[in-house]
C-alpha positions, 0 to 999 in steps of 0.5 A: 498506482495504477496498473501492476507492474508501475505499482510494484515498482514503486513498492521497490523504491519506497522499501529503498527509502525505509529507515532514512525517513521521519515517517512511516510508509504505508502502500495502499494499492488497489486489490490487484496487487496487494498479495504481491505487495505484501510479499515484495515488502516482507522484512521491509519498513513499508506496511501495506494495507488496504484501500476503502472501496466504499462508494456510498453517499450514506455514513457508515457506522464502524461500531 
């Protein structure tokens, strides 16, 4: 994903696959459209979540 209009329809197709699939679906796009994600996926199987922007060459401790 990477502008918005390519990511949000690729949203649209995967909410088109939901039910017909033996996983789950999950969307972690960049920050940009992640608010109009969520929406387009509301009462939809896809879950959005977010993406780890992280750029460190240190371990990160998660406690």
């Amino acid at each position: 994903m990477t502008d918005l209009a390519s990511s949000l329809a690729e949203i649209e197709a995967l909410k088109g696959i939901t039910g017909k699939t033996a996983c789950d679906i999950v969307v972690c796009p960049p920050f940009t459209p992640i608010e109009r994600a969520v929406e387009r996926t509301e009462s939809s199987g896809v879950v959005i979540d977010a993406q780890d922007c992280l750029n460190s060459r240190q371990p990160v401790d998660l406690q």
